[in-house]
C-alpha positions as CSV (number, residue, x, y, z in Angstrom):
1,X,60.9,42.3,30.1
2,X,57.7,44.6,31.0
3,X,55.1,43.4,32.9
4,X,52.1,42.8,30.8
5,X,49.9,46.3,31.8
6,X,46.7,45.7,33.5
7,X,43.3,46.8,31.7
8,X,40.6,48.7,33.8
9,X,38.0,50.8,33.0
10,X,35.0,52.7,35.5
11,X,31.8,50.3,34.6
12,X,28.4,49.9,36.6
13,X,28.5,47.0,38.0
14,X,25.1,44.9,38.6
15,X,25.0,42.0,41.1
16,X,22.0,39.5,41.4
17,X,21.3,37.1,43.6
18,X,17.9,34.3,44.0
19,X,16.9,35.3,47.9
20,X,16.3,31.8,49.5
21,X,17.9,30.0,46.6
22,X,18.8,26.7,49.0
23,X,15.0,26.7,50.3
24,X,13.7,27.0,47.2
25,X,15.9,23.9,45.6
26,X,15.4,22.0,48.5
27,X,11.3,22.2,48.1
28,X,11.2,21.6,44.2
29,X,15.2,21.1,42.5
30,X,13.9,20.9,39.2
31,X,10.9,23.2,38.9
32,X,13.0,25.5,40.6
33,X,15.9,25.6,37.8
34,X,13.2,25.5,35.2
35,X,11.5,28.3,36.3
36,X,14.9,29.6,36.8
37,X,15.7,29.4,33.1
38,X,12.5,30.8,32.0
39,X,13.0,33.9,33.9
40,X,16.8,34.7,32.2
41,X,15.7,33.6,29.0
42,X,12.7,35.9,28.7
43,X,13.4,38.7,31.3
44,X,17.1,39.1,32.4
45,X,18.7,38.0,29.3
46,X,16.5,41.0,26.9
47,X,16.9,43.3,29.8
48,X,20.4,43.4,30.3
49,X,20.8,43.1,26.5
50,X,18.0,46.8,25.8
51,X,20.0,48.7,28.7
52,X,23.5,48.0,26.8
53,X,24.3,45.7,29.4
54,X,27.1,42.5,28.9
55,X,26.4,39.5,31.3
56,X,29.8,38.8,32.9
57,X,28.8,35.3,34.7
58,X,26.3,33.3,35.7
59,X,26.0,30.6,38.4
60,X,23.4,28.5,40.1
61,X,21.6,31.4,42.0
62,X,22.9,34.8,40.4
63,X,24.3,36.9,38.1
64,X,27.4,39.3,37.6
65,X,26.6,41.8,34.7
66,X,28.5,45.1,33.6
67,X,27.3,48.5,32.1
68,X,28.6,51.6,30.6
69,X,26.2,53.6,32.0
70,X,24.9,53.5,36.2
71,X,21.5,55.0,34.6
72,X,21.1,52.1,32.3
73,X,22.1,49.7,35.1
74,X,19.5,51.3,37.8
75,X,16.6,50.9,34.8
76,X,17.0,48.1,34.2
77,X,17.6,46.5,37.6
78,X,14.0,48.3,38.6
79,X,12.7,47.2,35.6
80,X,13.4,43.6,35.9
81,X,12.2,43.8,39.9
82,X,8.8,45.4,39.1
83,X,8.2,42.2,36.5
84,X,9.3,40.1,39.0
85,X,6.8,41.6,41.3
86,X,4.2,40.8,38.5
87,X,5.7,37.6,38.1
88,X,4.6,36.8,41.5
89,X,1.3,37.9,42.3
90,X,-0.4,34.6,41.3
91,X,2.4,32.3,43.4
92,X,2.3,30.9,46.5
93,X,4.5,33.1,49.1
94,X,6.9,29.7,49.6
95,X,7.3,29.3,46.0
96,X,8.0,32.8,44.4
97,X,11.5,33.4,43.0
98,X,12.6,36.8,44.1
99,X,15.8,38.6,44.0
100,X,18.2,41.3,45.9
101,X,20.2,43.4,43.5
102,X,23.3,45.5,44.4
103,X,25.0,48.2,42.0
104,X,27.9,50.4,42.1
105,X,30.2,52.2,40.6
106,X,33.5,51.5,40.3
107,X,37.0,50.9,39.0
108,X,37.5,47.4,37.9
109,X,40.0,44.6,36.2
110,X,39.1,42.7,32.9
111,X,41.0,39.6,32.3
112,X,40.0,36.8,30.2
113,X,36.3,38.4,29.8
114,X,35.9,38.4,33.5
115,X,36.0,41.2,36.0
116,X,37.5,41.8,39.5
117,X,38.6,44.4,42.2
118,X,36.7,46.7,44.7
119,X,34.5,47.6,42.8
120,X,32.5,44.5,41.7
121,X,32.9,43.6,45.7
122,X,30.9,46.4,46.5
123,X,28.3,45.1,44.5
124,X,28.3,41.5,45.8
125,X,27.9,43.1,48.9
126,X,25.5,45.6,48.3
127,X,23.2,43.0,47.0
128,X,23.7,40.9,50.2
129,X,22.4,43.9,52.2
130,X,18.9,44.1,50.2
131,X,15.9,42.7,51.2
132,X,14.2,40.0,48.4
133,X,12.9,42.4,46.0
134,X,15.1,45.0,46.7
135,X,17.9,47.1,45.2
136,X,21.0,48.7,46.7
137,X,23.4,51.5,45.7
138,X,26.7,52.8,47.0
139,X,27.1,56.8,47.3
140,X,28.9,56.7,44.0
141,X,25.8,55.0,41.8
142,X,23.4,57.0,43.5
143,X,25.3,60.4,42.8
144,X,25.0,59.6,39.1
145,X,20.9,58.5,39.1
146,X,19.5,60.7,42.1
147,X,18.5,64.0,39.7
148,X,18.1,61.9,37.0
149,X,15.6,59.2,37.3
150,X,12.0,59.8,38.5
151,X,13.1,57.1,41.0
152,X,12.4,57.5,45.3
153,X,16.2,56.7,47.2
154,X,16.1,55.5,50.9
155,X,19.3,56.5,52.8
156,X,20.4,53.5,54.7
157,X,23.5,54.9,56.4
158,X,26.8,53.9,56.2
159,X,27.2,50.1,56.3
160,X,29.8,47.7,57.2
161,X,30.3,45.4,54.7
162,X,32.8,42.2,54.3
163,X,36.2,42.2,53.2
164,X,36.3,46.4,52.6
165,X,37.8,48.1,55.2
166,X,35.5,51.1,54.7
167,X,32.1,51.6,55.5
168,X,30.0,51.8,52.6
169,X,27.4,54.9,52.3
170,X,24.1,52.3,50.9
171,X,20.8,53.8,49.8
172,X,17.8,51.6,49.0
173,X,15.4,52.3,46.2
174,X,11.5,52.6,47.0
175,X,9.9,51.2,43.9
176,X,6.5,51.6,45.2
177,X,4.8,48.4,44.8
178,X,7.4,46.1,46.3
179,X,7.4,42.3,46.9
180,X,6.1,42.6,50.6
181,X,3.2,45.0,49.5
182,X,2.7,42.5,46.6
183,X,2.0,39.4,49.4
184,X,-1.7,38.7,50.8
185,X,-2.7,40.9,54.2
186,X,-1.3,39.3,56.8
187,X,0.8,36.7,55.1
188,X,4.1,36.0,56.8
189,X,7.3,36.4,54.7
190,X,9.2,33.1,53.6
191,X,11.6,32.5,56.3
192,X,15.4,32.8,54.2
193,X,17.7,29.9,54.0
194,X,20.1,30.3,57.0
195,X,18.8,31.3,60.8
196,X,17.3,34.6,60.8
197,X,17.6,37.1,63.4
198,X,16.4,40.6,63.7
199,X,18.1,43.1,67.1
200,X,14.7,45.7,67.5
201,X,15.9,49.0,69.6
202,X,16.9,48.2,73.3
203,X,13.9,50.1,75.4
204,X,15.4,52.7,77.6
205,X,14.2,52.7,80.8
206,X,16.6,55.3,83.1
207,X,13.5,58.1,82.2
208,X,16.6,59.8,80.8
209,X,16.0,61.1,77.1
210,X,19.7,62.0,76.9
211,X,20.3,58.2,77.2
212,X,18.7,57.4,73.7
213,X,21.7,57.9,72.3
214,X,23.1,55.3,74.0
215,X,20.7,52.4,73.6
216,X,20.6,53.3,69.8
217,X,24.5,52.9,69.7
218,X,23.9,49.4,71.8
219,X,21.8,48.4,69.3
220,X,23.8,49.2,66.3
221,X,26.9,47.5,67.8
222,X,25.4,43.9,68.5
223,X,23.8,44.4,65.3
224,X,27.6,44.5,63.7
225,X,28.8,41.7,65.5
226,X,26.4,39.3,64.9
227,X,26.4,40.3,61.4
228,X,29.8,39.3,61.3
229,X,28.6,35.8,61.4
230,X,28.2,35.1,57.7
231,X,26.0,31.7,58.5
232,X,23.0,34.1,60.1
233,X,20.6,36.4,57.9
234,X,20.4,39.9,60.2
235,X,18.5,42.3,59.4
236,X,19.8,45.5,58.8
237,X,19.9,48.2,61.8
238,X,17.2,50.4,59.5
239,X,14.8,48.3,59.1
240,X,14.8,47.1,62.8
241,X,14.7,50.7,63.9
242,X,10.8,51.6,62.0
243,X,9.9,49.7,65.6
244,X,11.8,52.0,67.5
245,X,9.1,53.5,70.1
246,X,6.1,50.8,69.3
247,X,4.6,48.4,71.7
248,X,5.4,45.3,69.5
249,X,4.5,41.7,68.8
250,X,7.7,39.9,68.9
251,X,6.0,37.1,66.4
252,X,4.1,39.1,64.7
253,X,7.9,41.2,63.7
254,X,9.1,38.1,62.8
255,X,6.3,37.2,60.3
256,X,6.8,40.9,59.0
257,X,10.5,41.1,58.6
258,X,10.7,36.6,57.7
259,X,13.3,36.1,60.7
260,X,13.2,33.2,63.0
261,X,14.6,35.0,65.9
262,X,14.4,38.0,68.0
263,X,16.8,39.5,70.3
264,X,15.2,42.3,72.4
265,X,16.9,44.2,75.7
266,X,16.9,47.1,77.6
267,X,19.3,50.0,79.3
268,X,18.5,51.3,82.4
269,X,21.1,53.7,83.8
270,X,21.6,55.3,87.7
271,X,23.9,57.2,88.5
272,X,27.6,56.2,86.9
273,X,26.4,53.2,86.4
274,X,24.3,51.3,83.7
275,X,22.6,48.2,83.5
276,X,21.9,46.3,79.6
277,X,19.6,43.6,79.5
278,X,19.0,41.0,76.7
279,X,17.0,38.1,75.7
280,X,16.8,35.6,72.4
281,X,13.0,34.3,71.5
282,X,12.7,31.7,69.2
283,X,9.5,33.2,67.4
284,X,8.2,29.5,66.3
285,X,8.1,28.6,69.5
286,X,7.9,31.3,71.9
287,X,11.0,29.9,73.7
288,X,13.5,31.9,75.2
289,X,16.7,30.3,74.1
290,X,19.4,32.9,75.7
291,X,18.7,36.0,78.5
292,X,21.8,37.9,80.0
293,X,22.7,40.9,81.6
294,X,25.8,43.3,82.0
295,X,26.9,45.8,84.6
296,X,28.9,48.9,83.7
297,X,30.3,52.2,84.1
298,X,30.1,55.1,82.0
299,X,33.1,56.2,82.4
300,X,34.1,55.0,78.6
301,X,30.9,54.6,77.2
302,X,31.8,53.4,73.7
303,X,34.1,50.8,75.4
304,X,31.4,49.6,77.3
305,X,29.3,49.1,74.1
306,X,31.7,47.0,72.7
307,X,32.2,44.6,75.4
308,X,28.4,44.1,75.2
309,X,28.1,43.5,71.9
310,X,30.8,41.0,71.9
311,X,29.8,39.2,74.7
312,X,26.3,39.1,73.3
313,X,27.5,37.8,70.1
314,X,30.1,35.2,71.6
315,X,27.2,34.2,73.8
316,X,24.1,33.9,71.5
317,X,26.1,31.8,68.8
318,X,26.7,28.1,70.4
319,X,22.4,28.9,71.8
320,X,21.2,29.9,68.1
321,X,23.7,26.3,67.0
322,X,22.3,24.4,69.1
323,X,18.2,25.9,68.8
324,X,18.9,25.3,65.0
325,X,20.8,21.4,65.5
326,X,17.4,21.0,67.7
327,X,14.8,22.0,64.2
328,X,17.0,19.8,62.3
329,X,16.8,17.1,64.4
330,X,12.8,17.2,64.2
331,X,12.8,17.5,60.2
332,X,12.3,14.1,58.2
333,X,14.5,12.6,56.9
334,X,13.0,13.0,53.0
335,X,13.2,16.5,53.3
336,X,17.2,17.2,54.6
337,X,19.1,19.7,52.8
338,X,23.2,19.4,52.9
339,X,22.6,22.4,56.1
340,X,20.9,20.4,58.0
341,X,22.7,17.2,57.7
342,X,25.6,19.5,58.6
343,X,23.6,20.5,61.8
344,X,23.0,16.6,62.6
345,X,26.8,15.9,62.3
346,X,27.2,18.9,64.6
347,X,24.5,17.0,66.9
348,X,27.3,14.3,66.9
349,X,30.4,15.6,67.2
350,X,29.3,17.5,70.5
351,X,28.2,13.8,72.4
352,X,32.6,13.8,72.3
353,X,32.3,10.2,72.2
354,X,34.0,7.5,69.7
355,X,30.8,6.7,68.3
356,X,29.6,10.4,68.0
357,X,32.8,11.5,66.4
358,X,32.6,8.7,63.9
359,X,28.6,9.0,63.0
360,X,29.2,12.9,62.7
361,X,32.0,12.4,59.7
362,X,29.7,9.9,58.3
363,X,26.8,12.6,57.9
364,X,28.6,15.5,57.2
365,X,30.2,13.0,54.5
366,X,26.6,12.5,52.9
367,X,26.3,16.5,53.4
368,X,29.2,16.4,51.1
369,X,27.3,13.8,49.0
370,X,24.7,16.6,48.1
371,X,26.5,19.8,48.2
372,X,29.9,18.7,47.4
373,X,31.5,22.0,47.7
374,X,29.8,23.0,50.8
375,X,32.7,24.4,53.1
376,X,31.1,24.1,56.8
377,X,30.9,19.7,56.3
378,X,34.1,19.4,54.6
379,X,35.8,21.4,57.6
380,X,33.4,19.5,60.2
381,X,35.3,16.1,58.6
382,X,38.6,17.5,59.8
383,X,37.4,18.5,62.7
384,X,35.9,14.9,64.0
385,X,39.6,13.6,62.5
386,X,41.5,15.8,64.5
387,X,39.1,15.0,67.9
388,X,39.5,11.4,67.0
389,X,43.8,11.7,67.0
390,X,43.7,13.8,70.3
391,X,41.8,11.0,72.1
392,X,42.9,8.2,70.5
393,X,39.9,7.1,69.3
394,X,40.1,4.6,66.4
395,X,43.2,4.1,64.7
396,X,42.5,6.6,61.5
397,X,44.5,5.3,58.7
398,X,46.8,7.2,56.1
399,X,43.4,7.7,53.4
400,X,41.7,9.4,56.8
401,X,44.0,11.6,57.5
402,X,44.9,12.4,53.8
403,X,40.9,12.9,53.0
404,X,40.8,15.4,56.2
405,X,43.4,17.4,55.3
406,X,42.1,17.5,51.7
407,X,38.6,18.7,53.0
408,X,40.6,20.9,55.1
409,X,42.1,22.7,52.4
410,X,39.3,22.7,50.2
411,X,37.3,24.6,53.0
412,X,40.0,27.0,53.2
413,X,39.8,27.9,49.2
414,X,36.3,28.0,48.9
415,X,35.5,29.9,52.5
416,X,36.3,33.4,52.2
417,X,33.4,34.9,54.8
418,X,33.2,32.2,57.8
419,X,35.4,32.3,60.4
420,X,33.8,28.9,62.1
421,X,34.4,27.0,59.1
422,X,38.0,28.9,58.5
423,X,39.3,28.0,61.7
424,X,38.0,24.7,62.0
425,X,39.8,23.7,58.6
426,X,43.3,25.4,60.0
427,X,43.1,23.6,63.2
428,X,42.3,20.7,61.5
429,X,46.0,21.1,59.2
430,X,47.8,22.4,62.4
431,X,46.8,18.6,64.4
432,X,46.8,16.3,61.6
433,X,49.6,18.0,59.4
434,X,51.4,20.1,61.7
435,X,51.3,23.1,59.4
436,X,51.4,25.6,62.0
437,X,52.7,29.0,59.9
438,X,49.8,28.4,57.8
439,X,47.3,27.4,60.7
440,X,48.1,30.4,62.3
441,X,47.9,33.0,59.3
442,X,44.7,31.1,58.8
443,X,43.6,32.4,62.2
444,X,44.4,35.6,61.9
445,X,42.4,35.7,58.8
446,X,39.1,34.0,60.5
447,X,39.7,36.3,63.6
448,X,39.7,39.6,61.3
449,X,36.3,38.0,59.7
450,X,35.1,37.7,63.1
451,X,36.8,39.4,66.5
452,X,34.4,37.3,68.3
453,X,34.8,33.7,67.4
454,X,35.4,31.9,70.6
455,X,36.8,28.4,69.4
456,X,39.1,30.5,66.8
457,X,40.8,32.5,70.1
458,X,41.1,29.0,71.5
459,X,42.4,27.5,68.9
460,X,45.1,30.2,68.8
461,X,45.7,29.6,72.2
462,X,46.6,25.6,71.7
463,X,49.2,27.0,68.9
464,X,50.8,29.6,71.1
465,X,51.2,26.6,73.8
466,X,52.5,24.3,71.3
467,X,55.0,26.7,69.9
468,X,56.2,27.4,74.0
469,X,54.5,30.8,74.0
470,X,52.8,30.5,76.6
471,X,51.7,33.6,78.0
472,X,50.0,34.7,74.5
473,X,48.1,30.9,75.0
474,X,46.9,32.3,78.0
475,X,45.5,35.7,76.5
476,X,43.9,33.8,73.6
477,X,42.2,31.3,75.9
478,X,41.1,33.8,78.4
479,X,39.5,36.0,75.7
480,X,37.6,32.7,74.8
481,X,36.5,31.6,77.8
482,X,35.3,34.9,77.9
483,X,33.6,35.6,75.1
484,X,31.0,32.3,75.1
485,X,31.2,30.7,78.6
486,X,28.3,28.3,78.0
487,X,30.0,27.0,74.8
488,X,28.9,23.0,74.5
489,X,32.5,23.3,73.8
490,X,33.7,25.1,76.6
491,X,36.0,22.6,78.4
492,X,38.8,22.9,75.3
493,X,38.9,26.7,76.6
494,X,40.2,25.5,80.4
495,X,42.3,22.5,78.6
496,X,44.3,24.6,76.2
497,X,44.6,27.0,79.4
498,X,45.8,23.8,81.3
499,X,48.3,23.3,78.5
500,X,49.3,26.7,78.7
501,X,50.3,26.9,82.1
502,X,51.9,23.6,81.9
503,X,54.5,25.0,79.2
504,X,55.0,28.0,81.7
505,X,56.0,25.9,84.3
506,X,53.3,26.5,86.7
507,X,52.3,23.3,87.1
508,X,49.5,24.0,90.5
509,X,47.6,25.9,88.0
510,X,47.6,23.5,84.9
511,X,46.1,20.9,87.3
512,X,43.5,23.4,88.4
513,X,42.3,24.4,85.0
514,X,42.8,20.8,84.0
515,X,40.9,19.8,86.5
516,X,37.9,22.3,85.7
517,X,37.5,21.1,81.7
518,X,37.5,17.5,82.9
519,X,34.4,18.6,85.7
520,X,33.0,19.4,82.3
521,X,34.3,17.1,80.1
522,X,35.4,13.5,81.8
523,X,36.8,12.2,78.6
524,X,39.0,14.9,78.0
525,X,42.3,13.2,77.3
526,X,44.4,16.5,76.5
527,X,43.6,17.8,80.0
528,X,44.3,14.2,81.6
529,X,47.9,14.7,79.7
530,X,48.4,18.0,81.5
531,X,47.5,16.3,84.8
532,X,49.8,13.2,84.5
533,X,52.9,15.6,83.5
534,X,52.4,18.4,86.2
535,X,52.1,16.2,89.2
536,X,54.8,14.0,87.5
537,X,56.9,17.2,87.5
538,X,55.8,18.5,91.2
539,X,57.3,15.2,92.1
540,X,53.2,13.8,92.8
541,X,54.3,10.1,91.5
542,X,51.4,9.0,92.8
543,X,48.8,11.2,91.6
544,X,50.1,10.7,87.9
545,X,50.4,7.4,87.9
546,X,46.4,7.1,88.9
547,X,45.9,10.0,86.3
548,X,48.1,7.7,83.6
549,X,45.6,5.3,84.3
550,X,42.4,6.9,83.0
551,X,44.0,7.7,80.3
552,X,44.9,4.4,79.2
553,X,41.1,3.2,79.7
554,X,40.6,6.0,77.1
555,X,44.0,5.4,74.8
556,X,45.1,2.2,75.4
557,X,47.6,1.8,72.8
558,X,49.1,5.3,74.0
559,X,52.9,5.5,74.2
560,X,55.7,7.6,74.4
561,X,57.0,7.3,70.6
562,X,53.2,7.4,69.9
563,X,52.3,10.9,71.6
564,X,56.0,12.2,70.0
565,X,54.4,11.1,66.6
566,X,51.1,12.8,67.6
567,X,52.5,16.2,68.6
568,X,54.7,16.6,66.0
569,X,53.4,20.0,65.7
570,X,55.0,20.2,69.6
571,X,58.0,23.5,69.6
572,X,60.8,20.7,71.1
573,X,61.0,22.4,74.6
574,X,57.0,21.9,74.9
575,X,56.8,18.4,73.9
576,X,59.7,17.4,75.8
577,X,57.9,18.4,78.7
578,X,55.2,16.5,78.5
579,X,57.1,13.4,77.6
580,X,59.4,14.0,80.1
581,X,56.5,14.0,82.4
582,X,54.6,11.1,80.7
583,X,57.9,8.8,81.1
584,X,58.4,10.2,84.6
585,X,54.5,8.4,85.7
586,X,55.4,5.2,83.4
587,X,54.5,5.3,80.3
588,X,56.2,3.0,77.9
589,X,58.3,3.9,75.2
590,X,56.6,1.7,73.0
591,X,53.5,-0.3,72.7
592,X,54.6,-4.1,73.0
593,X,50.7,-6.5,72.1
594,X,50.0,-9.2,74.4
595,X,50.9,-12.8,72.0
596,X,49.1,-15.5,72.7
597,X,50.8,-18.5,74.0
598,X,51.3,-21.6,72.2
């Protein structure tokens, strides 16, 4: 039997999107989807409809629509965004409904009415890349329009984009009048939906014009990492660079580019070797929320460049989580989106207490309550479940675990951009269900999203220790600890190196690290685990008995045939080691209660 043959044809493909869609719904739900409506019904709808355009899908905040033609597509995109611009003038800057467009050119799949392949991902992701009132084009859209159209093209470079292994030529079109100019004088842009960031040029100060070069590439490559992080708005490197050479403002950039942060630095080189500086403002409040520095040769100078920008990303994240946990915790109450409820379960979860842990799944669950596909809570749930297992916190019951590993997978399906919430939601299955192959190619994938997700190396790590490979454990854990050293979260980098060690045998330095994430963390059970079996194995009867003992005040009801059913996940030789060690310092086999006497 012949496989059913596959229709494609090349279309222009038109991709819309409402810039601060969740602000705007969070200030005014129903005006905002009336207004919505009004707009499609009497300007997208008839425009799409004059330019020979079909309307592929709709939802909440966008639209995907298809056209024969890439001249008809770029008419009447600029034709809808100069309305809009009208549309606008008499609103208040906080209320106005604006939107990014993105087109391309491309070969793509029709099944059932709807479209797919490369490129309509283009245009998704072209349209991510414009500003609010803005339109982007690949090479290949542009190449059809530029001698054609009485239009003004801004070449933005080649772009890395999500998902497409390629970098993506992008030009921007100037259409005069835009929705900045079209704001009063001096009127700060609407901040977007998600933490904003802008990376202006690093200031070179080695006096060394030849060295230019090199700040510039700095720049560009912490601009690409962070960018990487899909829950952050960055501007793009173009628009940071019309600063480049200006004595600036750093508040008054962030009311003309609507970004909350700023992340500004300098190179200063001598000799062979080159110093990089770097500080994160929080423009509302002048704060300095991060400041670092690194010390290099030149030697490799691109290799250099990407262990700054790494670092910098690894280490601004957990300082722009917490900043942002810290405005959400000042918001009322009235006024919570499902976001920020998220940040105020993350607020919880890092107290790593029993009551913490148990308030966080509560508010991420009323996160859920608004937003009931919103990925980042349901993965959060999971998370607190899996935290609550390790440390024996609470008996969870069959329904717990069953709705965590639900969330869990429901994160998984809907999250194809966030390596946070991807790797939260495997960990969460590896613990709880013991799916490791899946957990693991789960990794990967959040690790490809994101090279420089800390608690997704570490997380690695624990699987490579649970499945007795312990030496890759130890490389995954390192590059963590490495990557975001002042992590709130830190102490599971130095416990999953404890457990590491501990499968290799070298029992001295599991206690070590051990003993380092529990100078962080007291109530760390897992490194306490460690402790008890490596003394127990070095013969240190003593020692892990006392350590057995702190870790009953934490787990009471902890037992041998209990931790066997906990790490099931456990490669056999692992977990025997452990138990082996456990048993050898006295824990029981099985938990026998106290009965009362009659």
């Amino acid at each position: 039997m012949s496989e059913a043959r596959v229709e494609r044809r090349l279309a222009a493909i038109l991709a819309v999107d409402v810039a601060g869609y969740s602000r705007l719904m969070g200030a005014d739900e129903e005006g905002t989807l009336v207004a919505l409506r009004a707009i499609r019904r009497e300007l997208g709808d008839p425009k799409i409809a004059e330019h020979r355009g079909r309307i592929v899908k709709t939802t909440g905040d966008g639209l995907l629509a298809e056209f024969a033609s890439v001249v008809d597509a770029v008419r009447c995109a600029v034709e809808m965004q100069r309305e809009m611009i009208a549309r606008n003038a008499a609103v208040p800057a906080e209320r106005r409904i604006e939107f990014r467009m993105g087109i391309n050119l491309g070969d793509i799949i029709i099944e059932d009415g709807d479209i797919f392949g490369d490129g309509v991902n283009i245009a998704a992701r072209l349209e991510a890349l414009a500003e609010p009132g803005g339109i982007c084009l690949s090479a290949a859209a542009h190449e059809q329009v530029r001698d054609r159209l009485d239009l003004a093209f801004d070449d933005l470079g080649a772009q890395q984009v999500k998902n497409i292994a390629r970098p993506v030529r992008t030009y921007g079109i100037a259409l005069g009048a835009s929705s900045r100019t079209a704001l009063p004088a001096g009127a700060p842009l609407p901040l977007p939906d998600k933490p904003s960031l802008v990376v202006l040029p690093f200031q070179n100060m080695s006096g060394d014009p030849e060295q230019e070069y090199f700040a510039d590439g700095m720049v560009e490559e912490i601009t690409t990492a962070i960018a990487r992080l899909p829950w952050l708005f960055v501007i793009a490197r173009n628009s940071a660079f019309t600063y480049k050479g200006k004595a600036v403002d750093v508040k008054q950039v962030a009311q003309e580019l609507g970004v909350r942060y700023v992340l500004e630095g300098s190179v200063r080189k001598a000799g062979n070797r080159v110093r990089i500086t770097g500080q994160l403002i929080d423009t509302t409040t002048g704060a300095h929320i991060w400041a670092d520095r690194f010390d290099g040769g030149l030697d490799d100078i691109f290799e250099l460049q990407d262990q700054v920008a790494s670092s910098v990303a690894g280490a601004i994240e957990p300082k722009l989580r917490q900043s942002e946990i810290e405005r959400a915790s000042r918001k009322p109450t009235a006024n919570l989106t499902a976001y920020d409820l998220y940040l105020r379960a993350l607020a919880q979860y890092y107290r790593y207490t029993e009551e913490g842990l148990a308030e966080a799944v509560v508010v991420a669950r009323q996160a859920l309550a608004i937003h009931p596909s919103y990925a980042p809570a349901a993965a959060l749930v999971g998370r607190c479940r899996g935290q609550q297992r390790i440390q024996g916190w609470g008996a969870l019951s069959a329904n717990d675990i069953a709705e965590a590993c639900r969330l869990a997978r429901q994160a998984l399906e809907a999250e194809r951009d966030d390596a946070e919430t991807i790797w939260q939601a495997a960990w969460t299955l590896f613990v709880l269900a013991g799916e490791t192959a899946m957990a693991a190619a789960a990794l990967d994938r959040a690790l490809t999203l994101n090279p420089n997700a800390a608690h997704a190396w570490s997380a690695r790590g624990m699987i490579h220790a649970a499945r007795n490979q312990p030496e890759a454990a130890i490389e995954a854990c390192e590059r963590a600890r490495r990557l975001s050293p002042f992590d709130p979260y830190a102490f599971l980098y130095a416990s999953n190196t404890a457990a590491a060690r501990l499968a290799a045998r070298r029992f001295e330095q599991a206690i070590e690290w051990a003993d380092r994430a529990l100078h962080d963390q007291p109530r760390a059970v897992g490194a306490m685990r460690v402790k008890v079996a490596a003394n127990a194995h070095l013969g240190r009867l003593d020692q892990a008995r006392a350590e057995l003992s702190r870790v009953l005040a934490i787990d009471p009801k902890l037992t041998i045939a209990g931790f066997r059913e906990f790490a099931h996940w456990a490669a056999p030789e692992a977990l025997e080691l452990v138990v082996t060690g456990l048993r050898l310092a006295g824990l029981p086999e099985k938990w026998a209660a106290v009965l009362p006497r009659s």
